[in-house]
C-alpha positions as CSV (number, residue, x, y, z in Angstrom):
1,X,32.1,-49.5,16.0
2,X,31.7,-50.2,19.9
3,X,28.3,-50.7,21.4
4,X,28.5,-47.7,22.6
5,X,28.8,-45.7,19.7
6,X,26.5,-48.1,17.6
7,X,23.5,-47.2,20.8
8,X,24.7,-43.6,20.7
9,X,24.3,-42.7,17.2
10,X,21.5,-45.0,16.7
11,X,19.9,-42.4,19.4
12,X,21.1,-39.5,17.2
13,X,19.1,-41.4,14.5
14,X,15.6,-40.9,16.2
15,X,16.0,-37.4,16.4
16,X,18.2,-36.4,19.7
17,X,20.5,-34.1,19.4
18,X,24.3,-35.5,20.4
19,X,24.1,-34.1,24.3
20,X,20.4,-35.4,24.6
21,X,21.7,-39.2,23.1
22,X,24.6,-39.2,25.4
23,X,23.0,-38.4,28.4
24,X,19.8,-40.9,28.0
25,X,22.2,-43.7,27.1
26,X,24.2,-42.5,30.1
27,X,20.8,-43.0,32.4
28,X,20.1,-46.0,30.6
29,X,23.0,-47.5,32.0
30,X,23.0,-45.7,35.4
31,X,19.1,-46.7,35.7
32,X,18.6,-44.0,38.4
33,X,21.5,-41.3,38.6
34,X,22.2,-37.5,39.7
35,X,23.1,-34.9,37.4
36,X,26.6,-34.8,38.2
37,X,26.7,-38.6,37.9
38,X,24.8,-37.9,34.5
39,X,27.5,-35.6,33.6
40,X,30.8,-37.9,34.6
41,X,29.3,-41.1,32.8
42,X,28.6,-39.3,29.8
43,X,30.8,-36.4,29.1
44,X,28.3,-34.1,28.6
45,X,29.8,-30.9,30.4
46,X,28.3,-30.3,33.2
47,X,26.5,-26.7,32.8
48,X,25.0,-28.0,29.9
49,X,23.3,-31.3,31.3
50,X,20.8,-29.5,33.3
51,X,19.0,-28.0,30.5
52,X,19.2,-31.2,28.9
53,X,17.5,-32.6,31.5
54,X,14.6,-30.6,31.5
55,X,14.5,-30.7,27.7
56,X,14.9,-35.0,28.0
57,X,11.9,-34.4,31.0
58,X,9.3,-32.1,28.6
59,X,9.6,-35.0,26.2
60,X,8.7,-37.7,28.5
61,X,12.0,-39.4,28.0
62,X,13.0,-39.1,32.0
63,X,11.6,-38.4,34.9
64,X,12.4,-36.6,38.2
65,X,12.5,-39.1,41.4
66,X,11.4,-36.9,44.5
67,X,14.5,-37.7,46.2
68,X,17.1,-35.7,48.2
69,X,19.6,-35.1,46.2
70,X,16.8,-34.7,43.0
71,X,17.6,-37.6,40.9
72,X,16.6,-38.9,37.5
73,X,15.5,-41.9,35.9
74,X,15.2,-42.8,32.0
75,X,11.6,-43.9,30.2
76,X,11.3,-47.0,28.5
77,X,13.1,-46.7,25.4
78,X,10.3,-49.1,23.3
79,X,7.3,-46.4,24.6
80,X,9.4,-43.4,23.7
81,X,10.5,-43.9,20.1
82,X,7.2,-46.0,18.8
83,X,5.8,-42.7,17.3
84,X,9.6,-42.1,15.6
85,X,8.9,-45.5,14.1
86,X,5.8,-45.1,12.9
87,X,6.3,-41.5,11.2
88,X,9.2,-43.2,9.8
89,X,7.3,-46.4,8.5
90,X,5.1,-43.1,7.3
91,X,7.6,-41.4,5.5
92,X,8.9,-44.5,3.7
93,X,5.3,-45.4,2.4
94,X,5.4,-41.5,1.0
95,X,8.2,-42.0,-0.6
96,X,7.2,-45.7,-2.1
97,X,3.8,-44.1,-2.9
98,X,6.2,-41.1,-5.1
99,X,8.3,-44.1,-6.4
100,X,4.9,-45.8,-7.8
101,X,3.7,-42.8,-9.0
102,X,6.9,-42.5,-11.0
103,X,7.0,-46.0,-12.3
104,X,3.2,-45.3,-13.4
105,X,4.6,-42.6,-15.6
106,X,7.5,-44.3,-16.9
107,X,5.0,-47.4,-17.9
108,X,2.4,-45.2,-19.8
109,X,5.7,-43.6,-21.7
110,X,7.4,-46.5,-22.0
111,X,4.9,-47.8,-25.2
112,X,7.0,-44.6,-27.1
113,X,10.1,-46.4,-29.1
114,X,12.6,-43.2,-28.0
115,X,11.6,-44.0,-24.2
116,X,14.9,-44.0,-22.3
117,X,15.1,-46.2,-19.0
118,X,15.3,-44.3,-15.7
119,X,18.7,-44.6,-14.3
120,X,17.9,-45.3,-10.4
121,X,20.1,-47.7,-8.0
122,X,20.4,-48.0,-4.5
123,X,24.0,-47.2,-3.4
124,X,26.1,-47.9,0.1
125,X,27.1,-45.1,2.3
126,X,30.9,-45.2,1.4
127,X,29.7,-44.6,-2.0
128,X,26.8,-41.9,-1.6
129,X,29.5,-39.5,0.4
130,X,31.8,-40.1,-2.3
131,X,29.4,-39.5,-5.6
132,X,27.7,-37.0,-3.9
133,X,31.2,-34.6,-3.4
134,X,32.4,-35.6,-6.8
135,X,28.5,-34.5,-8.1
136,X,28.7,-31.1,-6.4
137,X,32.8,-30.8,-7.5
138,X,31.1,-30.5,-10.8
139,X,28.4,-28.2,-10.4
140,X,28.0,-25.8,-12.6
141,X,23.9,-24.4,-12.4
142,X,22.2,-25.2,-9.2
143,X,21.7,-27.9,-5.9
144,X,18.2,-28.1,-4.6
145,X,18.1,-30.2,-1.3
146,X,15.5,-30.8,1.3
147,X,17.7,-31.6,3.8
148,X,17.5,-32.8,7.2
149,X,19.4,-31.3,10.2
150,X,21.4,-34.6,10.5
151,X,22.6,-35.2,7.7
152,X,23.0,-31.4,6.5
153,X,25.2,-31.0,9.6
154,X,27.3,-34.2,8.4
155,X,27.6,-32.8,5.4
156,X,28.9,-29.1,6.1
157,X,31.2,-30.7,8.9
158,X,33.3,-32.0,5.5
159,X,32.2,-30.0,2.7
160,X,32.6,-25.9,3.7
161,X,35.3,-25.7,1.9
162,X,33.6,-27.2,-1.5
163,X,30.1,-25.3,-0.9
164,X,32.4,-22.0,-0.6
165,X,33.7,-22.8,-4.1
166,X,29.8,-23.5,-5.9
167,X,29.5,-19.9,-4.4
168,X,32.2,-18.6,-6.0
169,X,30.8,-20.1,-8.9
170,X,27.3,-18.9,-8.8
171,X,26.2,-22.2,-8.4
172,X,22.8,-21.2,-7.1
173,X,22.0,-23.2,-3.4
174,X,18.7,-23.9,-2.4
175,X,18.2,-25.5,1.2
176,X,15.5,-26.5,2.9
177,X,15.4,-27.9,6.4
178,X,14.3,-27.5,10.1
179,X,15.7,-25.7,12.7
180,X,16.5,-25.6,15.6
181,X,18.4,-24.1,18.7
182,X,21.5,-26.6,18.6
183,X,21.5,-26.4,14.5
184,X,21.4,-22.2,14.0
185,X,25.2,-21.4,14.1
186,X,25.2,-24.2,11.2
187,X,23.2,-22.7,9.1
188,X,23.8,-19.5,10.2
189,X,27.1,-20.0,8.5
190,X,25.2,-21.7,5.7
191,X,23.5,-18.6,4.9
192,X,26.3,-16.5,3.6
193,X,26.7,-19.1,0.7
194,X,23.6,-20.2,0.1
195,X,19.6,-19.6,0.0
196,X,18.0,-21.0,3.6
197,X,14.6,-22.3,4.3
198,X,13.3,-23.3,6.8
199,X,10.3,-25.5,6.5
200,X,6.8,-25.0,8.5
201,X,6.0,-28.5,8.2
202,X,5.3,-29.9,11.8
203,X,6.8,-34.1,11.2
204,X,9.9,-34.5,12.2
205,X,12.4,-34.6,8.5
206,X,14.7,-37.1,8.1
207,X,14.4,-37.9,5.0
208,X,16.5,-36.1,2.7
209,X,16.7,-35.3,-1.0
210,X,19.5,-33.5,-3.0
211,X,19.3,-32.5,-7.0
212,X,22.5,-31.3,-9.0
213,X,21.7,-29.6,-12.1
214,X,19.0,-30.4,-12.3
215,X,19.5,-33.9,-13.3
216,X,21.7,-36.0,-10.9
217,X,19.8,-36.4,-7.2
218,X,19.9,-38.6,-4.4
219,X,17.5,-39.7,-1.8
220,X,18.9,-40.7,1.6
221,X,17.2,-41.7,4.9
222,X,18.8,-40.3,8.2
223,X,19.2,-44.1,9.4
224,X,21.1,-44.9,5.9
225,X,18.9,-47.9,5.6
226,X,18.5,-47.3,1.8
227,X,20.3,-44.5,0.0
228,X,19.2,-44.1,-3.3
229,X,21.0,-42.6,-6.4
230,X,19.2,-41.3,-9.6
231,X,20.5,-39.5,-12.9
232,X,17.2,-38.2,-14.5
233,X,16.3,-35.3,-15.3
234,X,12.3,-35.9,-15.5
235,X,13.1,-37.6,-12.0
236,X,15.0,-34.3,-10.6
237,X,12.3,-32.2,-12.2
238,X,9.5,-34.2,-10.1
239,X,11.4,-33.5,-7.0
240,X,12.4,-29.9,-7.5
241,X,8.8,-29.0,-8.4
242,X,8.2,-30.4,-4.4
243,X,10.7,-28.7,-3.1
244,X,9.8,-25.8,-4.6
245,X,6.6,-26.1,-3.1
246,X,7.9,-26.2,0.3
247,X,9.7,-23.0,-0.8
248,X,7.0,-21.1,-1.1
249,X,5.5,-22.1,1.9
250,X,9.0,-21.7,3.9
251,X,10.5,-18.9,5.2
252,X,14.4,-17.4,4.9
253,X,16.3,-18.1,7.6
254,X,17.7,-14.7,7.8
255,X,13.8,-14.0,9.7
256,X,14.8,-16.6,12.6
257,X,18.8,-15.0,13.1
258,X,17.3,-11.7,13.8
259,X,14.6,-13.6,15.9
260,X,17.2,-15.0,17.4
261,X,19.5,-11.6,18.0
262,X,16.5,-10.4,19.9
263,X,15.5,-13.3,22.0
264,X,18.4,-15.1,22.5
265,X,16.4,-18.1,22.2
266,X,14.2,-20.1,19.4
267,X,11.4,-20.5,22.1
268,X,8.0,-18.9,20.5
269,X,9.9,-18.5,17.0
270,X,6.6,-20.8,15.5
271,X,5.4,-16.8,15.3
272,X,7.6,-17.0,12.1
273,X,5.0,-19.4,10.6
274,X,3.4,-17.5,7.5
275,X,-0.2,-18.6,9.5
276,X,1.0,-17.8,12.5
277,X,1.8,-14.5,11.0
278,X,-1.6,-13.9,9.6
279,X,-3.1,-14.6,12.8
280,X,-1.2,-11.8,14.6
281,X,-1.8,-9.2,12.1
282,X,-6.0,-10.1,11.7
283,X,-5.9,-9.6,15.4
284,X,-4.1,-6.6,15.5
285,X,-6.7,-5.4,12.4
286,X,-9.6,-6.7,15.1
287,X,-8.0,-4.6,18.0
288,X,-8.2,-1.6,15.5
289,X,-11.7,-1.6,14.2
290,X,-12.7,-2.5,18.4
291,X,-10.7,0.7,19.3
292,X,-12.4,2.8,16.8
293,X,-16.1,1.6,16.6
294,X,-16.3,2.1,21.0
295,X,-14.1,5.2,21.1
296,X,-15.6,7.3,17.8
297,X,-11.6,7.6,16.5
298,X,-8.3,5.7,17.3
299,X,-6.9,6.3,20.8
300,X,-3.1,5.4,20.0
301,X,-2.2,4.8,23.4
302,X,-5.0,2.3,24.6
303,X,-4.4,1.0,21.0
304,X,-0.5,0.3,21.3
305,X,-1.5,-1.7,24.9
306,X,-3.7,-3.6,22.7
307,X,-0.9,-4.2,20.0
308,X,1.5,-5.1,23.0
309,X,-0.4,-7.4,24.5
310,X,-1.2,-9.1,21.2
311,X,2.4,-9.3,20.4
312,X,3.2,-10.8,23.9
313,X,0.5,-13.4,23.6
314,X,2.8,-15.2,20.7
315,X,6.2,-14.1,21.6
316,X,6.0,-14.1,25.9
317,X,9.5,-12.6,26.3
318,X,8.4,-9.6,24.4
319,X,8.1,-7.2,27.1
320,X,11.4,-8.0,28.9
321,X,13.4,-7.4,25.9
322,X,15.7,-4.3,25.7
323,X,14.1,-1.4,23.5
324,X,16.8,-2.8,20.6
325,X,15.6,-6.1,20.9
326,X,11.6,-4.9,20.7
327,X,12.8,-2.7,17.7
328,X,14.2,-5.7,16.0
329,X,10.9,-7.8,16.6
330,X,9.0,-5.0,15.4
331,X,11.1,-4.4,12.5
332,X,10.7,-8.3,11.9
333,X,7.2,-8.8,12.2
334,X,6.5,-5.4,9.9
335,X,8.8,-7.0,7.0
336,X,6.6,-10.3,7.2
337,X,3.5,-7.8,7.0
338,X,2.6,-7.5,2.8
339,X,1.4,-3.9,4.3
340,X,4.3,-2.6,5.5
341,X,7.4,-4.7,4.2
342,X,8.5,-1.3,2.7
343,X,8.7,0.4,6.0
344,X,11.7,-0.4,8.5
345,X,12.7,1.1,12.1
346,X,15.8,2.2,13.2
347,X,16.8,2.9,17.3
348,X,20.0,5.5,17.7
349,X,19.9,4.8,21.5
350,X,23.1,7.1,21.8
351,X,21.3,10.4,19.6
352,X,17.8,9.4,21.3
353,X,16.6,9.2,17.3
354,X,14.0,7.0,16.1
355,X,14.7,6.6,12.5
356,X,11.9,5.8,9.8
357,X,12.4,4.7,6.6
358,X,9.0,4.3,4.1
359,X,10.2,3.0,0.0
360,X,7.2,4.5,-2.3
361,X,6.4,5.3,-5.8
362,X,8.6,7.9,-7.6
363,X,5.4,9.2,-8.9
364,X,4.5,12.6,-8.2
365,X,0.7,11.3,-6.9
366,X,2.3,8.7,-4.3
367,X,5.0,11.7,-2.9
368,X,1.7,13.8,-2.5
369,X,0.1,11.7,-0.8
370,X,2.7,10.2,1.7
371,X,3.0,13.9,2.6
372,X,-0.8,14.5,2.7
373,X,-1.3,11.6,4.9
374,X,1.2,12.2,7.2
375,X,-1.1,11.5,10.3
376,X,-2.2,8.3,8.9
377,X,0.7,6.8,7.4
378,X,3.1,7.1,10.4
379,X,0.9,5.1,13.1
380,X,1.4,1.7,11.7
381,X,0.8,-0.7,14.2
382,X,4.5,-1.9,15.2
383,X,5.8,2.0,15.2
384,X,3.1,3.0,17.9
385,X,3.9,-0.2,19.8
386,X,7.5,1.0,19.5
387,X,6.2,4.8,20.5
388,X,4.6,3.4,23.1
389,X,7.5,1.6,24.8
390,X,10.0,4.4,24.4
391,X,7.7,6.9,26.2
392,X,6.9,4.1,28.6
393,X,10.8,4.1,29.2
394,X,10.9,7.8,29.7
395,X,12.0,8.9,25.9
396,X,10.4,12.3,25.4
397,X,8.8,12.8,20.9
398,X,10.3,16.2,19.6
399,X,11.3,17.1,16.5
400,X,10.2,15.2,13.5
401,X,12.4,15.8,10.3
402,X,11.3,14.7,6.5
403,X,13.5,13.7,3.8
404,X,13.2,12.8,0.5
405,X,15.6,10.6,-1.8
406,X,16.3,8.5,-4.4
407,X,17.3,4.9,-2.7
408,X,20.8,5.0,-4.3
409,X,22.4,6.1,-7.6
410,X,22.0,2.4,-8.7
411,X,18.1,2.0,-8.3
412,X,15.6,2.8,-10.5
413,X,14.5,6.1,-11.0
414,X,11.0,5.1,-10.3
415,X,11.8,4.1,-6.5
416,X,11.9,6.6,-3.7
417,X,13.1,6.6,0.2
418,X,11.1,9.1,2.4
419,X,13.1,9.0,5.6
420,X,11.1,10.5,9.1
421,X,13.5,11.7,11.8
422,X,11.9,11.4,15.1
423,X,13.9,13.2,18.2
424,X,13.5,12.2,21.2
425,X,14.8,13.8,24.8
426,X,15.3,11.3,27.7
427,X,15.6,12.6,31.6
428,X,18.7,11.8,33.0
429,X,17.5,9.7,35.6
430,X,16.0,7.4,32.7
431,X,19.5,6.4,31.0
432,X,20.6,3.9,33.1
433,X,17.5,2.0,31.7
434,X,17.9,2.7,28.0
């Protein structure tokens, strides 16, 4: 390996992405450079390095030079990376601290006569990539892996083929990492094979851990200063009790593609964050009970502003958003919403239809009462935001049609779909905007 690529990837390491390493060890070199200049000495392409720029210049690792043509000049590299270094000094006194706690356990057991040894080495690179494919060629139950975007990249880079087969298995895969912008196609792709979380935790993860069947694991540092290889099953249970942990407190990635579908864009996606989300919906609750106590009763229209504006507080690009994207939003923050998870919202932009779905109770009481409270049911707080924008964008309410049935032949009999069809009428002169 050249010095180059050694520097590069050593970059990589410390958390850039492979555009950001490349360009600051091109302006390393350069000391003070243009963008296109960036772009010829490190074969970025071109209409990318811009927004790399700026991304390199909100993280203090360059800075703009007020010159004519603008130029740019890199940050001390020593400055930028000390807090990488000491999260990652951090993370490996966690991980001894687990290690002790492990070795405490094994001691106070170790006084029983049937006490096995734990089987834990430490194991070179060429060998981890090796044992760990042979591992997962055997599968036959599960692989539980807090993974970090590195090294799950390197890994589906040379493995799709093999984690296609554990599916075909019904080798169950659990995988927990971080995402971001450059890393969602990956595990976008991930997610048709296997279970995706992505964790809320806020320290950068490069540290990862894998588990196969529950009794074969491995712990590996992004750096691949240590690599360590265990076959213990009171080991894997240890680390699959944390991961599921970080489960719970995780959510699917499925939430950020459809974020993503609408926005275009990760930016603001933090709204995901299960305390995020509780935020949001206590201030939409707030907005409620202000509207109601000064007003007598609910105005819906003063109180869908209020939603809006809430809703554009944590996701800005809200409001410019076509009326599919704000429905997909909606949608997305109502499934996160323990209230109304069994609602969903559905835009026919061609028929003008907004489409309703509510899953209750097959019991005669709940029917009854969906029917009954009609008027109180229907303006949940993401439909009358939705209300709001469509007659804001000249969609006319009409018709509303109620149906009742079973969710399909397959589902239990104690399920039902009631289904509200909402007609709208739109002025000519308002398509062109729809």
């Amino acid at each position: 390996m050249d010095v180059d690529d050694f520097l590069s990837k050593t970059l990589m390491d410390m958390g850039l992405t492979r555009y950001e390493a490349m360009i600051y060890y091109a302006l390393v070199k350069l000391g003070e450079a243009k963008a296109i200049e960036i772009a010829q000495a490190s074969g970025v392409p071109r209409e990318k390095t811009y927004q790399i720029l700026r991304n390199l210049e909100e993280r203090n690792m360059i800075k703009r030079v007020d010159a004519k043509p603008r130029k740019w000049i890199p940050m001390p590299p020593t400055a930028i990376f000390k807090e990488v270094l000491e999260q990652r000094k951090k993370t490996i006194a966690k991980i001894e601290e687990a290690l002790k706690s492990l070795q405490e356990m094994y001691d106070r057991g170790s006084k029983k006569s049937l006490r096995k040894e734990l089987n834990v080495w430490e194991i070179s690179r060429a060998a981890f990539e090796e044992t760990l494919y042979s591992s997962l060629v055997y599968a036959n139950i599960s692989v539980y892996s807090l993974m970090s975007p590195n090294l799950l990249e390197r890994i589906t880079m040379y493995n799709m083929d093999l984690i296609k087969k554990l599916y075909r298995k019904d080798v169950s895969l659990n995988i927990v990492t971080k995402i971001y912008d450059d890393n969602l196609h990956i595990l976008a792709k991930l997610s048709n094979f296997s279970n995706i979380y992505i964790t809320p935790i806020e320290d950068r993860l490069d540290t990862s851990i894998i588990i196969i069947d529950g009794n074969t694991g491995f712990m590996v540092r992004d750096n691949e200063d240590y690599i360590i290889q265990f076959s213990d099953s009171r080991i894997a249970s240890f680390f699959m009790d944390m991961i599921d942990s970080i489960i719970k407190a995780s959510r699917r990635i499925e939430d950020y593609i459809s974020y993503w579908e609408a926005v275009e864009t990760l930016d603001y996606s933090d709204i995901l964050k299960p305390s995020n989300m509780v935020k949001l919906s206590e201030e939409i609750n707030q907005s409620l009970l202000l509207n109601v106590l000064s007003r007598g009763s609910m105005n819906e229209e003063i109180y869908a502003e209020s939603i809006i504006r809430i809703i554009n507080k944590y996701i800005p690009q809200f409001s410019a958003l076509s009326i599919d994207g704000k429905t997909q939003i909606l949608n997305l923050l109502m499934r996160n919403n323990p209230i109304y998870r069994d609602v969903s919202m559905e835009i026919d932009t061609v028929n003008t239809t907004l489409i309703i779905d509510i899953n209750v109770d097959d019991s005669q009481d709940w029917i009854e009462k969906v029917k009954e409270l009609r008027r109180i049911i229907l303006p949940i707080p993401y439909y009358l935001a939705l209300k709001h924008e469509l007659s804001r964008m000249g969609w006319k309410e009409g018709q509303t049609i109620w149906l009742e049935y079973k969710k399909s032949p397959s589902q239990y009999v104690d399920k039902k779909k009631i289904r509200i069809i909402k007609k709208y009428s739109i002025p000519t002169k308002a398509r062109i905007y729809v």
